[in-house]
C-alpha positions, 0 to 999 in steps of 0.5 A: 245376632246373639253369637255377635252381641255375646262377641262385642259384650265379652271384646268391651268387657276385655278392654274395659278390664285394660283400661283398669289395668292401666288406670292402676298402673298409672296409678302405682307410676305416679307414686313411684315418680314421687319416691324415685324424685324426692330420692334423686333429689338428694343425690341417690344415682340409682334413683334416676334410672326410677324417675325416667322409667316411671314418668315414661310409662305414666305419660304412655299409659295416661295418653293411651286412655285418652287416644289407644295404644296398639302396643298396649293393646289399650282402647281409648276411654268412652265419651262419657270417660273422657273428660275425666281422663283430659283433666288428668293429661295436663298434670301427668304432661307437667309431671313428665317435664319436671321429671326431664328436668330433674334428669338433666341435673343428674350429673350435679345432683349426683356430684353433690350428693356424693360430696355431702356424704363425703363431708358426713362420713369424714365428719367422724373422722375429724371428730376423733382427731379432734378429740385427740388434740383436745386431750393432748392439750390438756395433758400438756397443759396448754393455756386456756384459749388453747384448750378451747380451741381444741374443744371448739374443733370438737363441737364443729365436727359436728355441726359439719356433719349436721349441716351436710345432712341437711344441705339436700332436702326434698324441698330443695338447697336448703340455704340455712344449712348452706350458710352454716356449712360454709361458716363451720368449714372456714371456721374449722380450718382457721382454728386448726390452723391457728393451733398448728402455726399460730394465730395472734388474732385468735391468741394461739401460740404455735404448737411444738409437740409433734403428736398435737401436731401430727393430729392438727 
């Protein structure tokens, strides 16, 4: 009798010890969800294989506490844990569907992602062009609206660059910057055109030194 209580004591002490195991390692899952999907979210590709992986183990391990899990090796929770353990199954059951949900828009996620810092990286590039054409602008002493225009391209590279940061955020789209983004690139592109070929509602007059040109 004591040879087999001895045995039963150590076998529940071992899957006591499981099942603080699993408790921590679903634990350490739930955070790691929360770090890979706020990544995904902004358009991070190595960040979904995270979010899958994370929200599988942590439904695996929360419903083995609740049922077993031979492949764990994970026995379920006594009677007197098991509440405990139900009142978590729904949120970890609603963590897992938004995960699902978050992955079936890996492909625009990504797709956008990319395309924002596409914008922010050639931010910088039009901003030194800009410049360029700002300065030339005043070597040739070209009229006043001319050479605010100019400094007008300067100042929305910029704000381009600032709005592609801020298209994606955490939250979600934010709608502020998708406005100014919009309004910034249109805005851009007309002036610039404007100084390239002319634009009379913008009073711009063609320009027709080809290094202002070759920048424009």
């Amino acid at each position: 009798v004591l040879v087999l209580g001895s045995v039963f004591v150590v076998r529940r002490a071992a899957h006591r010890g499981q099942q603080l195991a699993a408790t921590g390692q679903a634990l350490m899952q739930s955070q790691r969800l929360a770090k890979s999907v706020s990544q995904a979210l902004v358009g991070s590709p190595q960040a979904f294989p995270d979010v899958k992986d994370s929200a599988s183990v942590l439904a695996r391990t929360a419903r083995g506490l609740k049922s077993g899990d031979d492949a764990l090796r994970l026995q379920p929770v006594s009677a007197g844990d098991l509440s405990m353990v139900e009142a978590v199954l729904p949120l970890v059951d609603r963590a897992e569907r938004n995960a699902g949900v978050i992955l079936g828009q890996q492909q625009v996620l990504t797709q956008a992602g990319a395309a924002l810092r596409a914008i922010n990286r050639r931010s910088s590039d039009l901003l030194e062009m800009a410049e360029t054409v700002s300065a030339l602008k005043l070597q040739l002493g070209a009229p006043a609206a001319e050479i605010s225009a100019a400094g007008q391209l300067v100042m929305l590279t910029q704000r381009i660059g600032k709005s592609a940061n801020e298209f994606l955020t955490v939250e979600g789209v934010s709608t502020e910057a998708v406005f100014l983004l919009g309004k910034d690139l249109n805005a851009f592109k007309e002036t610039a055109e404007g100084l390239l070929n002319g634009n009379k509602d913008l009073r711009l007059s063609r320009s027709n030194d080809p290094e202002v040109r070759e920048q424009l």
